[in-house]
C-alpha positions in Angstrom: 69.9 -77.4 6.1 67.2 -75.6 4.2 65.0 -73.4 6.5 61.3 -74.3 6.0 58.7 -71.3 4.9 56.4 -70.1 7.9 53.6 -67.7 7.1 52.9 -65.1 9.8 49.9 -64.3 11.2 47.8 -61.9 9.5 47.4 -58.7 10.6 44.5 -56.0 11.6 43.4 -53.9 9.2 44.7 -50.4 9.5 42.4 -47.8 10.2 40.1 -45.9 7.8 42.3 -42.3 6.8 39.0 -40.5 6.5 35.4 -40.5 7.7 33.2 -38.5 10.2 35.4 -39.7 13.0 38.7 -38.6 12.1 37.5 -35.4 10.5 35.9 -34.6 14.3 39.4 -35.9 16.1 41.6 -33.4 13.2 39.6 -30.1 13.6 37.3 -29.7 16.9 39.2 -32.8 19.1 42.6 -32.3 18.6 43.9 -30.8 21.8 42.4 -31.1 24.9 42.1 -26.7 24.6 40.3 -27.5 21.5 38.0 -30.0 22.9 36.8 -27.8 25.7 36.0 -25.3 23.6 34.3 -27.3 21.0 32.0 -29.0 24.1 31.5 -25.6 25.4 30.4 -24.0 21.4 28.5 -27.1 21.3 26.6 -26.0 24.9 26.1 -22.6 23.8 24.1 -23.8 20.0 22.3 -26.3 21.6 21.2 -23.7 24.0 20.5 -21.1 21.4 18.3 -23.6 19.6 16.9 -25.3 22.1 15.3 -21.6 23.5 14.8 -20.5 19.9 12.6 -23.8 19.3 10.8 -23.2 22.7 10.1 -19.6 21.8 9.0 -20.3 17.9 7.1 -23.5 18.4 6.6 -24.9 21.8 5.4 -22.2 23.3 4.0 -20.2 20.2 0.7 -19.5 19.3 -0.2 -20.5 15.4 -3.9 -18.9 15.0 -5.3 -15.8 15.3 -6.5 -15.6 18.8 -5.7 -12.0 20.2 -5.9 -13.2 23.5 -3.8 -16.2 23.5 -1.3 -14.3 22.3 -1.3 -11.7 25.1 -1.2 -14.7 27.2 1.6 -16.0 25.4 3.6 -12.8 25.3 7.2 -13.0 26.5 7.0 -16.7 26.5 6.2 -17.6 22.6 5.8 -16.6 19.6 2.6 -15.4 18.4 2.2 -16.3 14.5 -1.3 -15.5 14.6 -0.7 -11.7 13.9 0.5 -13.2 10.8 -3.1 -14.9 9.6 -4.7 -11.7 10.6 -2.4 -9.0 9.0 -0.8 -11.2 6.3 -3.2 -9.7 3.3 -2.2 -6.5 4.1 1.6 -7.2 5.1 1.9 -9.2 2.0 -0.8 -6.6 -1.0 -0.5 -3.5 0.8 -3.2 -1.0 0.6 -4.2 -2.4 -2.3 -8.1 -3.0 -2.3 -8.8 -5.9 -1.1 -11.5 -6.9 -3.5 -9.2 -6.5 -6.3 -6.2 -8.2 -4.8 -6.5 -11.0 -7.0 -4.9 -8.5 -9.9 -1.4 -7.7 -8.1 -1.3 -11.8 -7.1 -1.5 -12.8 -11.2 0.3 -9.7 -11.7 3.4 -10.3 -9.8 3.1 -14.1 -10.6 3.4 -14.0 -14.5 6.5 -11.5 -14.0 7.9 -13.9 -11.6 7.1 -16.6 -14.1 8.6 -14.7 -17.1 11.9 -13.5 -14.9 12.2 -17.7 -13.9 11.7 -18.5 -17.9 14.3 -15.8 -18.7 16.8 -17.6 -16.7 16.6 -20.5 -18.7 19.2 -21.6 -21.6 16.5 -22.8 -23.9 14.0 -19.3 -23.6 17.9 -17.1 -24.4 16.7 -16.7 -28.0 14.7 -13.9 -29.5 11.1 -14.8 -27.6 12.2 -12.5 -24.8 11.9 -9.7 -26.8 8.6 -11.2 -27.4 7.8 -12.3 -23.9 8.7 -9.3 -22.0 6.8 -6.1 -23.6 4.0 -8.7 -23.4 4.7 -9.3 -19.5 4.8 -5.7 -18.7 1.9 -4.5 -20.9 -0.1 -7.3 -19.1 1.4 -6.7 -15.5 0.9 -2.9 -15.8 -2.7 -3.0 -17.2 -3.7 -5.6 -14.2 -2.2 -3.1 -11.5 -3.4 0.2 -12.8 -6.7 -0.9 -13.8 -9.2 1.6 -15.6 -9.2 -0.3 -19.3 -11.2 -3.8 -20.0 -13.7 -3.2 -17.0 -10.7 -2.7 -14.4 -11.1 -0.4 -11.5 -8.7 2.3 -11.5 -6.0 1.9 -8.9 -3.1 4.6 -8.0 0.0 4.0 -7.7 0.0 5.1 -4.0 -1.8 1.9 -3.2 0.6 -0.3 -4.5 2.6 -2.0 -2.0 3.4 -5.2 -0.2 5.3 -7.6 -2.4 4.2 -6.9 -5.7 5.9 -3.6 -5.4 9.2 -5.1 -3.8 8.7 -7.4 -7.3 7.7 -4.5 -9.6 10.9 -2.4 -8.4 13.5 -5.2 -8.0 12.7 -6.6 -11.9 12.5 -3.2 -13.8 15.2 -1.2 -12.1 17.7 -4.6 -12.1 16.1 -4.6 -16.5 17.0 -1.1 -17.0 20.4 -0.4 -14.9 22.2 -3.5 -16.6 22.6 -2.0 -20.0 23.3 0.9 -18.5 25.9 0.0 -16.3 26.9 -1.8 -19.2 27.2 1.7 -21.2 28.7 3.6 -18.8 31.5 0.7 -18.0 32.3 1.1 -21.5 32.2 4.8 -21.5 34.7 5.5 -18.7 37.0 3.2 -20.8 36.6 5.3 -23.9 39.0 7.2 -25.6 37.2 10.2 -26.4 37.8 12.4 -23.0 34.3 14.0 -23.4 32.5 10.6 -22.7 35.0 9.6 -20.5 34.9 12.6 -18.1 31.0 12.4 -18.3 30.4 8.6 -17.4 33.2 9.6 -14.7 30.9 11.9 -13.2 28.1 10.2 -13.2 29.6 7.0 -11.5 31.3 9.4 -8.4 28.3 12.1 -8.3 25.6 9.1 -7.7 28.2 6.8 -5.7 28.9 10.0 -3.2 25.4 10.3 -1.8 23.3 7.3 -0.5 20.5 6.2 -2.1 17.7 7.3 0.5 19.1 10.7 -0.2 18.6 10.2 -4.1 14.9 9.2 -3.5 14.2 12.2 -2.0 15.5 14.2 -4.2 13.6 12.3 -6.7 10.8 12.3 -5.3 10.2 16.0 -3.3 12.7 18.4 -5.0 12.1 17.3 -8.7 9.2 18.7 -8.6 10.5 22.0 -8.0 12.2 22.1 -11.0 9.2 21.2 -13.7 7.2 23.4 -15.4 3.8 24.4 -13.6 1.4 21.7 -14.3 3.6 18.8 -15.0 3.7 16.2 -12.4 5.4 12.9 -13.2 4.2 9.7 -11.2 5.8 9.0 -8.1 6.6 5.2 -8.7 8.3 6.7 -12.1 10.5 8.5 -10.0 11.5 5.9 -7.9 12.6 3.7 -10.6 14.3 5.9 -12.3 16.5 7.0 -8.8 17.0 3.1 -7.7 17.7 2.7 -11.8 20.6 5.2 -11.4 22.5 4.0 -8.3 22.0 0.9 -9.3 23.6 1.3 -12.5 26.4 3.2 -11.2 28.0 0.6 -8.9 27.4 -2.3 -11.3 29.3 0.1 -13.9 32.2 -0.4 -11.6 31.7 -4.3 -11.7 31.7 -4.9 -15.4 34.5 -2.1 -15.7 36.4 -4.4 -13.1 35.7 -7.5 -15.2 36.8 -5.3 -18.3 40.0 -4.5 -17.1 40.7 -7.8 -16.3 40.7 -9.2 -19.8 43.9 -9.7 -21.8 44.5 -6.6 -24.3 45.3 -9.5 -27.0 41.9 -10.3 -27.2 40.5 -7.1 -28.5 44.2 -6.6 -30.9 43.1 -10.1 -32.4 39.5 -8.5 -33.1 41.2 -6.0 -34.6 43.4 -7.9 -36.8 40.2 -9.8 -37.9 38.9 -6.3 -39.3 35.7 -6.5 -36.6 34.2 -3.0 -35.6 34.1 -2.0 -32.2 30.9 -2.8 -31.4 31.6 -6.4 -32.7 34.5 -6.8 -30.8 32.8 -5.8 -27.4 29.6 -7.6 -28.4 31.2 -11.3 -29.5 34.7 -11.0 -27.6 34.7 -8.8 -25.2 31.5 -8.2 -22.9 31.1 -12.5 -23.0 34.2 -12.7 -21.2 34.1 -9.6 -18.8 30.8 -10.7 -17.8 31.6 -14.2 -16.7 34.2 -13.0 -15.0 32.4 -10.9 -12.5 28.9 -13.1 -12.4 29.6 -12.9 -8.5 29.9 -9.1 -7.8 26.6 -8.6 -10.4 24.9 -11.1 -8.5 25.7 -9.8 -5.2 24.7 -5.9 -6.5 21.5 -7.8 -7.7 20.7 -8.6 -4.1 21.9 -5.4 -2.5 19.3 -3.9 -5.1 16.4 -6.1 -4.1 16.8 -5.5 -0.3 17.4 -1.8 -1.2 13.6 -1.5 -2.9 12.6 -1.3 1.4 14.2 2.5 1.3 11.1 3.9 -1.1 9.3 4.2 2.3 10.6 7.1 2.6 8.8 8.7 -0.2 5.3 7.1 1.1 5.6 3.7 -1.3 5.1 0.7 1.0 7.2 -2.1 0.0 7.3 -5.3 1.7 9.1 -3.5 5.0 7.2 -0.2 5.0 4.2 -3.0 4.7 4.8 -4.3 7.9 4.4 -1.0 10.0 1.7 0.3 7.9 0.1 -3.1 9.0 1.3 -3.2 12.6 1.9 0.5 13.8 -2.0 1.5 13.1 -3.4 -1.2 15.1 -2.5 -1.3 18.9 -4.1 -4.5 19.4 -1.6 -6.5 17.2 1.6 -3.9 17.5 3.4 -5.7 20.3 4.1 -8.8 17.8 5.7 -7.0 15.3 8.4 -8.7 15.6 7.1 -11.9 14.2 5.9 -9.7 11.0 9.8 -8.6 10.8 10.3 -12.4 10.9 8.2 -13.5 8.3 9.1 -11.0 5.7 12.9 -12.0 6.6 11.8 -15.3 5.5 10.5 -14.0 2.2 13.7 -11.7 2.1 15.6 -15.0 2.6 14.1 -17.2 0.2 14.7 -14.6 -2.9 18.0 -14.0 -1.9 18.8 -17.6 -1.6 17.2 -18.2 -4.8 19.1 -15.7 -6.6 23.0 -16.3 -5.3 22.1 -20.4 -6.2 21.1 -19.5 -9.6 24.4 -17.6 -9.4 26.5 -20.7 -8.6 24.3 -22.4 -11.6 25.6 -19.8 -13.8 30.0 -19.8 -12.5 29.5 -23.6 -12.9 27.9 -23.4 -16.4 30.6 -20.8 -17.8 33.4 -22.3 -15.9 32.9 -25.3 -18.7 33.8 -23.2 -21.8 37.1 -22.1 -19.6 38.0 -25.9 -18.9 40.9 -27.4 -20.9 
């Protein structure tokens, strides 16, 4: 006798293999050890926030009311001490009636630095677009042509110098690290042993130390009557330690290419120059767009040790602001805060337009 067909009963449908839920059960619920100390982590941030939040909202103080603030000390923030000493946190000892020169000044170099990172401006209009900047940049901060007041160098400070420094030191130091990279990889012993030097010699001594130098005992050594501005000096002392540790990158990125590529150069009858200009320095430099980016940060945080030689950057902004007025000193802190922010933000900026760049050369490496 022939058995007769029976469907079963349908059954549930299994549950989802990923999601919120079981990513939480794999990694912080697990165990019951791992679920304590995920509820207790969890106790401590919400905590941490909760007083941070009390501390830089609730409780703070958002205009400039001296007193409200002393009332508020201990408690909340006061912000206030920002509205009344932002001007001269953010310009400096520039004069304030001119202040409207470093704001254009440092915009259109910010402008030309944010066009310069874009694929469709890498063609010969930087060379156009860059003497133009600085001409423009340097004639609206010095002053004393077209009606301009003249305005020393000493009084620069606040952001516009952090800028200034950052841009011309990171323009100048790349080709040079660029030369001395190739330099301690040359076959002549002369310019090897030289770039060698150079790259120990300025990586042995910090850079504070370098400043100084630059700035108080270089003197010493000109001829009577010659005095070379101070800013000068400082670029050209954050230009040379800059350049020597990015040497070391690009020499890094160097090293790491195959030696077939620069043979099949060779075999094509290129120079050198063409080789390391179309096959070489294309590659190396991809390669290390990380440790460039990161010596471009280190370099803008860096521009807060010209202090030292009386040049109030962003940082040195903040005391000279601060320190001179009892009345407002106890909230320095918030100051250090807000120029973190603006320390922040650039740094942020810069490391994304990193990633943009390792995503965007990562394509040409793709099979």
């Amino acid at each position: 006798m022939q058995d007769t067909f029976q469907s079963i009963a349908p059954r549930p449908v299994p549950g989802s293999s990923s999601g919120a839920v079981l990513w939480l059960k794999t990694n912080l619920f697990s165990s019951p050890i791992n679920s304590i100390v995920t509820l207790f982590m969890l106790a401590v941030v919400l905590f941490a926030v909760s007083q941070a939040a009390g501390w830089s909202i609730t409780n703070a103080v958002f205009g400039a009311d001296l007193v409200a603030c002393n009332k508020a000390r201990g408690l909340g923030a006061c912000w206030g001490v920002i509205a009344e000493k932002g001007r001269l946190i953010l310009l400096g000892l520039y004069p304030q009636e001119e202040q409207w020169r470093p704001i254009t000044a440092t915009s259109l170099m910010l402008g030309v630095v944010a066009l310069s990172c874009m694929p469709n401006f890498w063609n010969k209009s930087l060379l156009i677009m860059w003497p133009a900047m600085l001409a423009v940049y340097f004639t609206l901060m010095k002053g004393g042509v077209f009606g301009l007041v003249a305005v020393s160098t000493d009084q620069w400070g606040g952001l516009p110098l952090t800028v200034m420094l950052t841009v011309i030191s990171m323009t100048l130091a790349f080709p040079l690290a660029i030369m001395v990279a190739l330099g301690r990889r040359s076959q002549m012993p002369a310019i090897r042993t030289l770039c060698t030097l150079y790259v120990e010699l300025i990586r042995g001594v910090p850079l504070i130390t370098i400043l100084f130098m630059a700035s108080f005992m270089l003197p010493l050594f000109m001829p009577a009557g010659t005095n070379i501005d101070v800013l000068i000096r400082v670029v050209v002392g954050i230009t040379l330690f800059s350049a020597a540790y990015m040497a070391e990158v690009v020499r890094g990125g160097l090293q790491a290419l195959p030696k077939g590529q620069t043979e099949a150069a060779a075999t094509l009858g290129m120079t050198f120059w063409q080789t390391q200009g179309k096959i070489v320095l294309p590659q190396a430099l991809t390669t290390v767009v990380p440790s460039l980016m990161n010596t471009f940060i280190g370099m803008f945080k860096d521009t807060s040790l010209v202090t030292i030689v009386s040049l109030y950057d962003l940082t040195g902004a903040v005391g000279l602001a601060l320190n001179s007025d009892a009345d407002w000193r106890p909230f320095k802190m918030e100051g250090l805060f807000f120029i973190a922010a603006i320390y922040f933000a650039f740094c942020f900026a810069m490391s994304r337009y990193s990633l943009w760049v390792e995503k965007r050369t990562a394509v040409s490496k793709s099979r």
